[in-house]
PDB file of N, H, CA, C and O in Angstrom:
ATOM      1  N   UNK A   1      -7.337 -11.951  49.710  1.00  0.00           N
ATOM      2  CA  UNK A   1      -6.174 -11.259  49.209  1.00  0.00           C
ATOM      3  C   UNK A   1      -5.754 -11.811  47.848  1.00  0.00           C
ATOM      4  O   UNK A   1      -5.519 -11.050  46.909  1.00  0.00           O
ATOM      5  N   UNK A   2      -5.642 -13.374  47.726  1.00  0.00           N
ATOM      6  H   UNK A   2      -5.833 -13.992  48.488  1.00  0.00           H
ATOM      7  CA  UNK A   2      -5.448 -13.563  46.092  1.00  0.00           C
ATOM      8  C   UNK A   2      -6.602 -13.342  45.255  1.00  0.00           C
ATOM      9  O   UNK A   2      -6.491 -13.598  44.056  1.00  0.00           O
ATOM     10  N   UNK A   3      -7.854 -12.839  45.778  1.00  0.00           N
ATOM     11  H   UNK A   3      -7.945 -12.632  46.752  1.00  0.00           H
ATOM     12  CA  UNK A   3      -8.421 -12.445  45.110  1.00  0.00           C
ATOM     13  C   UNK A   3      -8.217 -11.601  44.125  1.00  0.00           C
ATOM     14  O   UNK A   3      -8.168 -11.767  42.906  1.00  0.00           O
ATOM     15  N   UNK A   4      -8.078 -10.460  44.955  1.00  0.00           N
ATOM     16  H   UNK A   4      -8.118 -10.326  45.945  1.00  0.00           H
ATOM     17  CA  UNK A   4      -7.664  -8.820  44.671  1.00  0.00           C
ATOM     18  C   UNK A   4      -6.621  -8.900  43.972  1.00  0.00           C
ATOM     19  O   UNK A   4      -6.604  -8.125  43.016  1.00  0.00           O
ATOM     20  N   UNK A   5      -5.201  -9.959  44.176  1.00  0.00           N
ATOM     21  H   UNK A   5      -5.214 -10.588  44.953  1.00  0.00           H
ATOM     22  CA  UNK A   5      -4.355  -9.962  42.924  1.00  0.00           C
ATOM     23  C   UNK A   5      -4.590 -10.583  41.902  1.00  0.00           C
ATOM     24  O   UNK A   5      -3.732 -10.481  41.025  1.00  0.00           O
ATOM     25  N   UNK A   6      -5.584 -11.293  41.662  1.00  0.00           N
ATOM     26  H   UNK A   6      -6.281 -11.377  42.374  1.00  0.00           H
ATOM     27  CA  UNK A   6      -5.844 -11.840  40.378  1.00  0.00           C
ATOM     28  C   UNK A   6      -6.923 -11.549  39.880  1.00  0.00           C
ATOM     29  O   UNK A   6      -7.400 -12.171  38.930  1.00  0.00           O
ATOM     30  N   UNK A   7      -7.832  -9.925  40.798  1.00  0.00           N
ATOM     31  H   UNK A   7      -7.445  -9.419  41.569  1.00  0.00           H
ATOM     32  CA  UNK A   7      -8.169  -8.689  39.793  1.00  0.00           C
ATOM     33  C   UNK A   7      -7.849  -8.385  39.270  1.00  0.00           C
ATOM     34  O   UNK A   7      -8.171  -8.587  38.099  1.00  0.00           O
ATOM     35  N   UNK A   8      -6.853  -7.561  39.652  1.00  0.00           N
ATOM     36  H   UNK A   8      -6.592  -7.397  40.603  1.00  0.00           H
ATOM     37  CA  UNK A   8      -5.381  -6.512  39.441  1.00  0.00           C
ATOM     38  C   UNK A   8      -4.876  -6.828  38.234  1.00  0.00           C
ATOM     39  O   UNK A   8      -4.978  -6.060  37.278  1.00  0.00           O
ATOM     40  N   UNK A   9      -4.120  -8.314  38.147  1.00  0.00           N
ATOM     41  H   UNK A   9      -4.037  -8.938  38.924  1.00  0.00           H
ATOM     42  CA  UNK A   9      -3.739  -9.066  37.256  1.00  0.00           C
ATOM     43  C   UNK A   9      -4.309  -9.427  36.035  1.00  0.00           C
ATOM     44  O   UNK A   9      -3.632  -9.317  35.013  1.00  0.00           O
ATOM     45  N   UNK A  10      -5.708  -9.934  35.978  1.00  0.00           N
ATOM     46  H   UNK A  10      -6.259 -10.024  36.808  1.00  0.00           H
ATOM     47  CA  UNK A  10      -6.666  -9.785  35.059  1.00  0.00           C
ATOM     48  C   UNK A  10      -7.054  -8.338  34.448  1.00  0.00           C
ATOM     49  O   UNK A  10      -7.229  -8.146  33.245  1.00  0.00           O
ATOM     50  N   UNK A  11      -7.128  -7.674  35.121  1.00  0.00           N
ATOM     51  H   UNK A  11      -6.986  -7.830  36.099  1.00  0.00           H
ATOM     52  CA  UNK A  11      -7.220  -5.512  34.857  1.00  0.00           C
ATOM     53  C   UNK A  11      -6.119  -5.256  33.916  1.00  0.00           C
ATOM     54  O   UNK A  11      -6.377  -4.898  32.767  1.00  0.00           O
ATOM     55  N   UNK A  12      -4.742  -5.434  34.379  1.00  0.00           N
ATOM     56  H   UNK A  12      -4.533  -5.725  35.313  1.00  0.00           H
ATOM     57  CA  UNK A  12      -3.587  -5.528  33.886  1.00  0.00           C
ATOM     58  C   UNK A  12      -3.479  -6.189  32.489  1.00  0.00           C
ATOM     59  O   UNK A  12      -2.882  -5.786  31.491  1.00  0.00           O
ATOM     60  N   UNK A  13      -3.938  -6.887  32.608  1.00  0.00           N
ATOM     61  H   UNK A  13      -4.423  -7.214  33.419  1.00  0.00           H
ATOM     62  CA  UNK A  13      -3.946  -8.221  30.880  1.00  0.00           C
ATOM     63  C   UNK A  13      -4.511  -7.361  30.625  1.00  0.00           C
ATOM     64  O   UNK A  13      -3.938  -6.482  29.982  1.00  0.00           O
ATOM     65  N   UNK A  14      -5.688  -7.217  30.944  1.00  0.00           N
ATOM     66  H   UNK A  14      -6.153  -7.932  31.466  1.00  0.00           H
ATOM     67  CA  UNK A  14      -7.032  -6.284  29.643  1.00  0.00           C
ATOM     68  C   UNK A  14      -6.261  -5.177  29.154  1.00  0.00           C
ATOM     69  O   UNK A  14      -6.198  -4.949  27.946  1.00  0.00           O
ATOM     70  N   UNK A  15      -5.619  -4.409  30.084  1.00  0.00           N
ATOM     71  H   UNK A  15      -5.670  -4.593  31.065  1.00  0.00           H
ATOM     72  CA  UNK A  15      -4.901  -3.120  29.468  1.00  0.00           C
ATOM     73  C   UNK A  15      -4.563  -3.282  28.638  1.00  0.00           C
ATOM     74  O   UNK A  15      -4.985  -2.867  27.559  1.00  0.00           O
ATOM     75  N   UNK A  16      -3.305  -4.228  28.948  1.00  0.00           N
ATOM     76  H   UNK A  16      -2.963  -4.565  29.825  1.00  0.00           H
ATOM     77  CA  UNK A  16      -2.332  -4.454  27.640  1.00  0.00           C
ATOM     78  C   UNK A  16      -2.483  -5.119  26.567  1.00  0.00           C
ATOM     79  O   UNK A  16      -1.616  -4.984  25.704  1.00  0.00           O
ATOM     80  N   UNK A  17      -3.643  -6.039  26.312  1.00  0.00           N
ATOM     81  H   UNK A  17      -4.348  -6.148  27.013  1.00  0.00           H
ATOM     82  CA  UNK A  17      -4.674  -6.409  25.349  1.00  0.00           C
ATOM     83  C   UNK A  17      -5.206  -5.251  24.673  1.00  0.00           C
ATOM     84  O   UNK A  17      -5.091  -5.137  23.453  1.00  0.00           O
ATOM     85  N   UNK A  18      -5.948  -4.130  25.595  1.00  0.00           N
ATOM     86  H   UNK A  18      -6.042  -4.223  26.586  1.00  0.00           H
ATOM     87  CA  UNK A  18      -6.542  -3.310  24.587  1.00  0.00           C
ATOM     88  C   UNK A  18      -5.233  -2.688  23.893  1.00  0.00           C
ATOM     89  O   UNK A  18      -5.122  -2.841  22.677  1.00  0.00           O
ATOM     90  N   UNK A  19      -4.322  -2.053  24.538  1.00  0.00           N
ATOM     91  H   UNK A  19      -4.412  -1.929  25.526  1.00  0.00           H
ATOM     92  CA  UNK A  19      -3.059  -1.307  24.078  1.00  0.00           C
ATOM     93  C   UNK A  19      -2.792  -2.252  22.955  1.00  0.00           C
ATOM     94  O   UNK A  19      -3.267  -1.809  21.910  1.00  0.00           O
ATOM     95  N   UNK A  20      -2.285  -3.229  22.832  1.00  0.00           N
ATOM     96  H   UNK A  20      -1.898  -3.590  23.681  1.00  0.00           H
ATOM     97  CA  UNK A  20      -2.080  -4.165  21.829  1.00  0.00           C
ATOM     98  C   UNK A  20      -2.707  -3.891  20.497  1.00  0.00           C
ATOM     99  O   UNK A  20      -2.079  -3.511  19.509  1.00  0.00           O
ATOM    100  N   UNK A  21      -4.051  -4.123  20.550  1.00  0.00           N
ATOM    101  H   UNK A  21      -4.561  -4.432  21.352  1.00  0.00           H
ATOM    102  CA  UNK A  21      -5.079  -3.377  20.001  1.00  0.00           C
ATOM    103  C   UNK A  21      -5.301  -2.280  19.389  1.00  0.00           C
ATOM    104  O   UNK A  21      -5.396  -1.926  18.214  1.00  0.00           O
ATOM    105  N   UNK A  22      -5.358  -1.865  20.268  1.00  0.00           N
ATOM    106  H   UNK A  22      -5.280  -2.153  21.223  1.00  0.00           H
ATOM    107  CA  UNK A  22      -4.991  -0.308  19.497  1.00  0.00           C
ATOM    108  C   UNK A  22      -3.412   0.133  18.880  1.00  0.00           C
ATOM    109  O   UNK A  22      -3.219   1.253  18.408  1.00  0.00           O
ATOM    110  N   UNK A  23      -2.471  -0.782  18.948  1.00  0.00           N
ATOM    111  H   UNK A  23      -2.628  -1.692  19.330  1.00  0.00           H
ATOM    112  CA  UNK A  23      -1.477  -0.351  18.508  1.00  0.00           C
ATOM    113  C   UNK A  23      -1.837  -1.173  16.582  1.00  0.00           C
ATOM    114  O   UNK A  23      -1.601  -0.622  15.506  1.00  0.00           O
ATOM    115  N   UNK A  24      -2.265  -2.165  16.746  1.00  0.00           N
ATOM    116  H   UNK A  24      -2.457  -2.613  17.619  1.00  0.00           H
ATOM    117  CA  UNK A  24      -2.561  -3.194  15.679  1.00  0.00           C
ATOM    118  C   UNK A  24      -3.377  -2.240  14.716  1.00  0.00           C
ATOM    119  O   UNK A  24      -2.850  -1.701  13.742  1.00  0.00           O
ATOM    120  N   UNK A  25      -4.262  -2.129  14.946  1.00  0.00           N
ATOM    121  H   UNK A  25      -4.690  -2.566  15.737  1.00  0.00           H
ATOM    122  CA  UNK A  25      -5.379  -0.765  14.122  1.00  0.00           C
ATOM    123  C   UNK A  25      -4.667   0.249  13.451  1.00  0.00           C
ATOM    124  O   UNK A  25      -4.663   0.512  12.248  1.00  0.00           O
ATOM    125  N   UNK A  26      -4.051   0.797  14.403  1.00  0.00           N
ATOM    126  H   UNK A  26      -4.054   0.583  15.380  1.00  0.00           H
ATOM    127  CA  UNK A  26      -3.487   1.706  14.048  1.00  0.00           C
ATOM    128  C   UNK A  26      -2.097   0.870  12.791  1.00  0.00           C
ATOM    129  O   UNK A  26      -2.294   1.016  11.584  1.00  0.00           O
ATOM    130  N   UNK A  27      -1.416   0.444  13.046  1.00  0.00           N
ATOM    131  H   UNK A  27      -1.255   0.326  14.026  1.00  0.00           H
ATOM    132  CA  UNK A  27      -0.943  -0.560  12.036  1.00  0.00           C
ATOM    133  C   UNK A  27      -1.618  -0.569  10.763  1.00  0.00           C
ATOM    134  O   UNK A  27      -1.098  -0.228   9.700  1.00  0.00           O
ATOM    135  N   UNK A  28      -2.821  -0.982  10.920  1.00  0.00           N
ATOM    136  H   UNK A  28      -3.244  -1.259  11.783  1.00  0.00           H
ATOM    137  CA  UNK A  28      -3.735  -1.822  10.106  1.00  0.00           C
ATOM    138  C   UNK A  28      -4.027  -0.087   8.934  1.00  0.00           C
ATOM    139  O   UNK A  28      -4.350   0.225   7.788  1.00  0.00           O
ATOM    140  N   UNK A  29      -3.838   0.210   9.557  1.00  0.00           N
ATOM    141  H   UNK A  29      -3.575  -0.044  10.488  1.00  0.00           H
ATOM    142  CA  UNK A  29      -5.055   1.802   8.889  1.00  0.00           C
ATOM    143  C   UNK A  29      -3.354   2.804   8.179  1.00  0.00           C
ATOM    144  O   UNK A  29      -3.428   3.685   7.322  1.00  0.00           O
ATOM    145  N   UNK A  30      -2.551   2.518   8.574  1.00  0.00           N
ATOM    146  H   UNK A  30      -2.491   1.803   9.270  1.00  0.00           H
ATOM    147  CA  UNK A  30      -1.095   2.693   8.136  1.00  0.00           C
ATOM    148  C   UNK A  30      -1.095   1.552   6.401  1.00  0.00           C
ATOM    149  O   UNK A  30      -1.029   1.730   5.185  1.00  0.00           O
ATOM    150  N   UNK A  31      -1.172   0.839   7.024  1.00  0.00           N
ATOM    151  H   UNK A  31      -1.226   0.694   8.012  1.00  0.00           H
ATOM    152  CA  UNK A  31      -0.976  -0.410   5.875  1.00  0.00           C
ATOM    153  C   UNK A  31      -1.964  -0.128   4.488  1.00  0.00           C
ATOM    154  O   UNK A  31      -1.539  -0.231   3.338  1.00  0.00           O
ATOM    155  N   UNK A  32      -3.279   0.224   4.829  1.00  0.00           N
ATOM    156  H   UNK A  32      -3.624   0.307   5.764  1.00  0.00           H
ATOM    157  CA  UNK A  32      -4.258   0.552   4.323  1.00  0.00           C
ATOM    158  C   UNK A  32      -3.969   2.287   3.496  1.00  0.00           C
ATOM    159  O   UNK A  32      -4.787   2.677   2.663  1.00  0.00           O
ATOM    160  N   UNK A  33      -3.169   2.855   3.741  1.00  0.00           N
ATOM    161  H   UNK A  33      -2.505   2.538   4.417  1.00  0.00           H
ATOM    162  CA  UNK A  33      -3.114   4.251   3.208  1.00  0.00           C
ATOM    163  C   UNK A  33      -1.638   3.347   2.303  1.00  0.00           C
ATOM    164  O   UNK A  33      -1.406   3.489   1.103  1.00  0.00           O
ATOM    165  N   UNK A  34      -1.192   2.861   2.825  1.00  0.00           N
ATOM    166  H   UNK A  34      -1.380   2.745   3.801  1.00  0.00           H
ATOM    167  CA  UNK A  34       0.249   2.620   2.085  1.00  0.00           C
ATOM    168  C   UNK A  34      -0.438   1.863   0.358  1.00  0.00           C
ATOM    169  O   UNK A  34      -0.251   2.125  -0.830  1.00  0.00           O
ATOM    170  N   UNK A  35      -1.393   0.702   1.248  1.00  0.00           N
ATOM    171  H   UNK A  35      -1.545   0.490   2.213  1.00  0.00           H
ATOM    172  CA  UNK A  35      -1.485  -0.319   0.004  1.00  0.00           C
ATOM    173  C   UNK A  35      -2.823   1.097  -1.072  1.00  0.00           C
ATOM    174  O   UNK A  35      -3.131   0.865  -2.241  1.00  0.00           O
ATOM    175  N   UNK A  36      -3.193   1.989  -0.541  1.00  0.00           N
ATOM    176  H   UNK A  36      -2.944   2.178   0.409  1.00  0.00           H
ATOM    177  CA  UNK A  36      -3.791   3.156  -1.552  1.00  0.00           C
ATOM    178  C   UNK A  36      -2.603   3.829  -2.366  1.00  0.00           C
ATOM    179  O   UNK A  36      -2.695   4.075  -3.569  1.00  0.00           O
ATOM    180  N   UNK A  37      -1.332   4.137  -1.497  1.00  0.00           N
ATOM    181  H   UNK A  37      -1.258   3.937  -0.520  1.00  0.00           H
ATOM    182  CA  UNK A  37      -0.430   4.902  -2.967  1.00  0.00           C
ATOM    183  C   UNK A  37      -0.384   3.791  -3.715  1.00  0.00           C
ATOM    184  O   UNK A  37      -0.728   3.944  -4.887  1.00  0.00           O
ATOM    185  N   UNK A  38      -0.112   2.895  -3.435  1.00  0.00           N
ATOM    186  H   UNK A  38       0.168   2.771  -2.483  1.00  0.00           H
ATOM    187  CA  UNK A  38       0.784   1.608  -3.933  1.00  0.00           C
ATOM    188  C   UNK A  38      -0.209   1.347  -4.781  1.00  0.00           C
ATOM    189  O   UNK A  38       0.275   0.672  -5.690  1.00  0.00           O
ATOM    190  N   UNK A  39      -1.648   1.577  -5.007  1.00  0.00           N
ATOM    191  H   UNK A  39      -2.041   2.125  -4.269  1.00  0.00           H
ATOM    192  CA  UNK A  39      -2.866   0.890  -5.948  1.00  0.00           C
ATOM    193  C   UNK A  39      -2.856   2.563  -7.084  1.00  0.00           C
ATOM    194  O   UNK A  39      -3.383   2.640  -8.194  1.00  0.00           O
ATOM    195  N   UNK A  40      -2.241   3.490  -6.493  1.00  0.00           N
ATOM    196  H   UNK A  40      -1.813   3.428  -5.592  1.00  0.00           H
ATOM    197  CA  UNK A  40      -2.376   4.970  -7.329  1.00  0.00           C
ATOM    198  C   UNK A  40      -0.874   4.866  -7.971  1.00  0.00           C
ATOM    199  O   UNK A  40      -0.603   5.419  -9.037  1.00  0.00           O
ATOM    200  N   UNK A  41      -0.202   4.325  -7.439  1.00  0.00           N
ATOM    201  H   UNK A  41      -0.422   3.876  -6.573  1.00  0.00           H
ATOM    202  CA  UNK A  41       1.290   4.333  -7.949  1.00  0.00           C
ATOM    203  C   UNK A  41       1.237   3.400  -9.369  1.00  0.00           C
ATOM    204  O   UNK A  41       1.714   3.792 -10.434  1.00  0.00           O
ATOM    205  N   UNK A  42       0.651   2.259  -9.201  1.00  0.00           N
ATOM    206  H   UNK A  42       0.264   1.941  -8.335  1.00  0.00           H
ATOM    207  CA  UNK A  42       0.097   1.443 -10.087  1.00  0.00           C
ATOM    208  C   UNK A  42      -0.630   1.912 -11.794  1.00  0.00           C
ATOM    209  O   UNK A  42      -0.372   1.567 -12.947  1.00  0.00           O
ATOM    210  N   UNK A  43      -1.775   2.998 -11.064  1.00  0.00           N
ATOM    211  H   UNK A  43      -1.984   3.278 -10.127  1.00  0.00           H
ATOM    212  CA  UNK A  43      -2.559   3.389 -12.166  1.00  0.00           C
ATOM    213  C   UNK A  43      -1.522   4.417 -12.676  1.00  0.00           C
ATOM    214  O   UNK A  43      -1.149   3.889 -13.724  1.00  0.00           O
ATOM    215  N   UNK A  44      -1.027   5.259 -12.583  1.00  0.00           N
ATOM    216  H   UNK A  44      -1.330   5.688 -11.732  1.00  0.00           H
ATOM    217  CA  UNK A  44       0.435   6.008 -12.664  1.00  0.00           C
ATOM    218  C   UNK A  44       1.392   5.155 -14.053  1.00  0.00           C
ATOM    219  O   UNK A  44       1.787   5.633 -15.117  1.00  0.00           O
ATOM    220  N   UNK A  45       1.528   3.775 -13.507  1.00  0.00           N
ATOM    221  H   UNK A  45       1.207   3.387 -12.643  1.00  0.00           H
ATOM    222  CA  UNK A  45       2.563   3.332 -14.137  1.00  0.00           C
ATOM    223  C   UNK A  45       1.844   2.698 -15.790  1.00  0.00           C
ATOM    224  O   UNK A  45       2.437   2.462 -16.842  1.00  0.00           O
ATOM    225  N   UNK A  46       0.482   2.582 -15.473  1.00  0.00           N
ATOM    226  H   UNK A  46      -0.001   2.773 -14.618  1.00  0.00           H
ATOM    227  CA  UNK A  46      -0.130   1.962 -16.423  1.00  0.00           C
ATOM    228  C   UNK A  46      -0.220   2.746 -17.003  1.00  0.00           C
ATOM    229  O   UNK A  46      -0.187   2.223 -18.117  1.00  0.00           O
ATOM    230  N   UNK A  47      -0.360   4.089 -17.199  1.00  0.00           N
ATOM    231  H   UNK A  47      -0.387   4.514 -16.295  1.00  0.00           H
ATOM    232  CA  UNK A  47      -0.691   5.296 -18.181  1.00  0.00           C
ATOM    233  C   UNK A  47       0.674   5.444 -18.576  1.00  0.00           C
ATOM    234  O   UNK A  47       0.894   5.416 -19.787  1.00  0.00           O
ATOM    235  N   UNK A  48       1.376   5.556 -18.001  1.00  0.00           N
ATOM    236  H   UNK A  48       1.196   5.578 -17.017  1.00  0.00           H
ATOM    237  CA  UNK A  48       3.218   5.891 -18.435  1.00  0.00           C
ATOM    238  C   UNK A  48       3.304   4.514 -19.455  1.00  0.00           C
ATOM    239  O   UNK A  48       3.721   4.836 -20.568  1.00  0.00           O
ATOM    240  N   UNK A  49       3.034   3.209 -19.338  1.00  0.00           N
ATOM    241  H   UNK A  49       2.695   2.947 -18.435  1.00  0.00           H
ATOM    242  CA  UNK A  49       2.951   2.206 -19.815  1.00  0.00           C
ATOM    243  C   UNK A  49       1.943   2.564 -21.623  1.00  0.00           C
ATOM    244  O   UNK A  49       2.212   2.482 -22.822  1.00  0.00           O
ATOM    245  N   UNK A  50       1.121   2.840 -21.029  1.00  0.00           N
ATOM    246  H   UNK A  50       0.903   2.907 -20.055  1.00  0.00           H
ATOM    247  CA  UNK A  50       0.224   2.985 -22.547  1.00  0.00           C
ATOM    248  C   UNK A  50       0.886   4.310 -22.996  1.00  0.00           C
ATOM    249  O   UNK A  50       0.087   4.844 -23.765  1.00  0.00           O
ATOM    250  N   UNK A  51       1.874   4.995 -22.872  1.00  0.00           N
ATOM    251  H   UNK A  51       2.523   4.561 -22.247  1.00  0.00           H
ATOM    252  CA  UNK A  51       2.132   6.509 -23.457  1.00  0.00           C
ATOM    253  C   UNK A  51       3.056   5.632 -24.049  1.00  0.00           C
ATOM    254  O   UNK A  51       2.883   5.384 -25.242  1.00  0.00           O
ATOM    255  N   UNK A  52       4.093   5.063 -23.407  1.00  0.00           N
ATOM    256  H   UNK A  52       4.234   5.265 -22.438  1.00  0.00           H
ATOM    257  CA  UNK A  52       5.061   4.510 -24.212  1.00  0.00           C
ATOM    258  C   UNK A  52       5.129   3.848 -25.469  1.00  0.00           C
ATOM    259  O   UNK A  52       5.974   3.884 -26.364  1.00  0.00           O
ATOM    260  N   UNK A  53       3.487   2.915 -25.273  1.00  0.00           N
ATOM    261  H   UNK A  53       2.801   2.887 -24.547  1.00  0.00           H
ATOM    262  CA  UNK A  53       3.383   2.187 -25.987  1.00  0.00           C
ATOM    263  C   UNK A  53       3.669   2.778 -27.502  1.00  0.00           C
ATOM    264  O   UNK A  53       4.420   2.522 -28.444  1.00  0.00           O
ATOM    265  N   UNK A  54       2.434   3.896 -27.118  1.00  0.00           N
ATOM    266  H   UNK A  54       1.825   4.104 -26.353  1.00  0.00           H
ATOM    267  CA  UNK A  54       1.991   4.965 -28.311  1.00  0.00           C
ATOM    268  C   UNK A  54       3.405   6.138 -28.966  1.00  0.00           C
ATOM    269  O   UNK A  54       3.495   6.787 -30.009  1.00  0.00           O
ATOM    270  N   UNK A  55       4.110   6.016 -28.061  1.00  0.00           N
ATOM    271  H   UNK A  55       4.037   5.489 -27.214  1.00  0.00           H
ATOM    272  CA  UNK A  55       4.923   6.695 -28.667  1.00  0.00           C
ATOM    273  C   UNK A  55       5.815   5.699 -29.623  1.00  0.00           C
ATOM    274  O   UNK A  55       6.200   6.089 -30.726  1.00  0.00           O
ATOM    275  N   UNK A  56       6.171   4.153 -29.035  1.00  0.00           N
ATOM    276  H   UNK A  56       5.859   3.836 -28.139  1.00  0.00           H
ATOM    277  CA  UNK A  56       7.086   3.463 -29.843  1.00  0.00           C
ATOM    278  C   UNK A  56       6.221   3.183 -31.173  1.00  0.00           C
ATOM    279  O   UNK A  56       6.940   2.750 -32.074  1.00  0.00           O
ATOM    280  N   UNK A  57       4.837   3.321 -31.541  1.00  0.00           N
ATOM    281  H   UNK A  57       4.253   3.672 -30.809  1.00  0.00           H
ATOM    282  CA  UNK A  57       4.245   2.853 -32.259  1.00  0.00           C
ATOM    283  C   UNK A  57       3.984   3.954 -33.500  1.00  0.00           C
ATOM    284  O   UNK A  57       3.841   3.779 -34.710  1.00  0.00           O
ATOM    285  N   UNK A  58       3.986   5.226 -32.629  1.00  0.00           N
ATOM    286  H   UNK A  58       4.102   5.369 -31.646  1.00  0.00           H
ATOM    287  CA  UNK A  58       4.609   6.680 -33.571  1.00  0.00           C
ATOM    288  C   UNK A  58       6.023   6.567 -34.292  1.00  0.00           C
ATOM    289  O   UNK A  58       6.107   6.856 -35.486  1.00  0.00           O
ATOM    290  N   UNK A  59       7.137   6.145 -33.568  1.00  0.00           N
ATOM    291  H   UNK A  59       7.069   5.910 -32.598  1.00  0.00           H
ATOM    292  CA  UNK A  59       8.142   5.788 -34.144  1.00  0.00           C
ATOM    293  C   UNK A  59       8.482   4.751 -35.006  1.00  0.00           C
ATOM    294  O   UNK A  59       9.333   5.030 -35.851  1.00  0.00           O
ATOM    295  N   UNK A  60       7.939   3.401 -35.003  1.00  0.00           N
ATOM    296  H   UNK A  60       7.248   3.175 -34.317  1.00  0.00           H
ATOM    297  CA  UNK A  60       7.981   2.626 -35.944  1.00  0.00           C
ATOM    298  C   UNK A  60       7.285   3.210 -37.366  1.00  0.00           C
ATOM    299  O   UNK A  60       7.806   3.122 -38.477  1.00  0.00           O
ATOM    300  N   UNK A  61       6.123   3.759 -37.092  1.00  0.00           N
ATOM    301  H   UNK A  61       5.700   3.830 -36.189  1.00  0.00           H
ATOM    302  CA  UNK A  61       5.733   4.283 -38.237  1.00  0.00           C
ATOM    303  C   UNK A  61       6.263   4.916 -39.045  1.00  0.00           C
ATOM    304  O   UNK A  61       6.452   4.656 -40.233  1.00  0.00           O
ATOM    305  N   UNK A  62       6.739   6.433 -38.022  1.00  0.00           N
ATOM    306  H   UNK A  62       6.585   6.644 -37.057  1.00  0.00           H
ATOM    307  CA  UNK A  62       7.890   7.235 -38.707  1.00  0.00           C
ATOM    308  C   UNK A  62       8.803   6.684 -39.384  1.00  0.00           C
ATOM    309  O   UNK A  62       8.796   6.679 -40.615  1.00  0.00           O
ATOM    310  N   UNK A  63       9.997   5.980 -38.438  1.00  0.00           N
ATOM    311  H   UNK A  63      10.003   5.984 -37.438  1.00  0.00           H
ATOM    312  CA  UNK A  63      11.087   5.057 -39.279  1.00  0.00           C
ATOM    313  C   UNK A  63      10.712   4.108 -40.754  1.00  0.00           C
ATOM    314  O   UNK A  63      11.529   3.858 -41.639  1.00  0.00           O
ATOM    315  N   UNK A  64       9.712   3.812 -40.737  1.00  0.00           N
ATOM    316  H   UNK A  64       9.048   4.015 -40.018  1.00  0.00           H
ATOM    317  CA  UNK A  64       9.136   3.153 -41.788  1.00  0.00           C
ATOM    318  C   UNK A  64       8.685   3.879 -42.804  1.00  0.00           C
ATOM    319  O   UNK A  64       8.347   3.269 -43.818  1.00  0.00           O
ATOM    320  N   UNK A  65       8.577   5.315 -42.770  1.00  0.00           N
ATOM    321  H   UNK A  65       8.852   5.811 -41.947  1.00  0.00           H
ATOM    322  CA  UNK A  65       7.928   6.082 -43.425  1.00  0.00           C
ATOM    323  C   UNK A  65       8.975   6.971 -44.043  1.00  0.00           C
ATOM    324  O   UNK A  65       8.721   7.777 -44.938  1.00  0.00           O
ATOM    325  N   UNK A  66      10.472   6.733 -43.382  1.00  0.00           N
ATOM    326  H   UNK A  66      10.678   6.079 -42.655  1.00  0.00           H
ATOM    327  CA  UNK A  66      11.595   7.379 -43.942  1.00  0.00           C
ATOM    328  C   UNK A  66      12.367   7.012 -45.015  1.00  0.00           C
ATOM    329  O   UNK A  66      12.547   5.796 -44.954  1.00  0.00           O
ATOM    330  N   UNK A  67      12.983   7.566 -46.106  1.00  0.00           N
ATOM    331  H   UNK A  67      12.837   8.554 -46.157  1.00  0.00           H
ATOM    332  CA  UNK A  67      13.443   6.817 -47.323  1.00  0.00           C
ATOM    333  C   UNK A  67      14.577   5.737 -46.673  1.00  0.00           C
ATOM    334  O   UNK A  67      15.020   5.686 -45.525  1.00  0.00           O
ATOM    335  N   UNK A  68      14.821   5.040 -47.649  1.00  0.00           N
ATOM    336  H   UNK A  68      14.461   5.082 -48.582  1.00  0.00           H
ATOM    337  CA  UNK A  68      15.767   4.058 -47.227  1.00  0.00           C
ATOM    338  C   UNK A  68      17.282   4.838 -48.464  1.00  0.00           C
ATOM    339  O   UNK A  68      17.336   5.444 -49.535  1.00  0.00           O
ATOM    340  N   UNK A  69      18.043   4.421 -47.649  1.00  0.00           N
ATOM    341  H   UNK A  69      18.000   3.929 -46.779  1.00  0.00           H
ATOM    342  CA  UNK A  69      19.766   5.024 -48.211  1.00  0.00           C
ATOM    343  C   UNK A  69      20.215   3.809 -49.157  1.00  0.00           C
ATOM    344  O   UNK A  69      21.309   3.837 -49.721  1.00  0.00           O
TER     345      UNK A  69
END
C-alpha cells in the first residue's frame, strides 16, 4: 500500500514538473518575441537617430549660409 502512494505521489510530481515546464517555455518563447520588437524597436530608433543627425547638419549649414544682420 505505501507503495502505490509513493507511485501516485511520484506521478503527481512528474505532472506538475512537466506543467511547470511547459508553463516556463511558454514564458521563454513570450520573452523571445518581446526581446525581437525590442531588437526592431532599436533599429527604428537608430534610423530616426541618423535622420536627425542629417537634418541638424542641413541646418547648421543653412544657418551658416545665411547673411549675418
Amino acid at each position: 500500500m505505501i507503495w502505490a502512494i509513493s507511485v501516485v505521489l511520484a506521478l503527481a510530481g512528474l505532472v506538475l514538473l512537466a506543467v511547470a515546464a511547459w508553463r516556463l517555455l511558454g514564458g521563454l518563447n513570450e520573452l523571445k518575441s518581446g526581446l525581437g520588437r525590442v531588437q526592431e524597436r532599436a533599429g527604428q530608433v537608430q534610423d530616426l537617430q541618423e535622420r536627425l543627425n542629417e537634418t541638424m547638419a542641413e541646418v547648421q549649414r543653412t544657418t551658416a549660409a545665411l547673411p549675418e544682420k
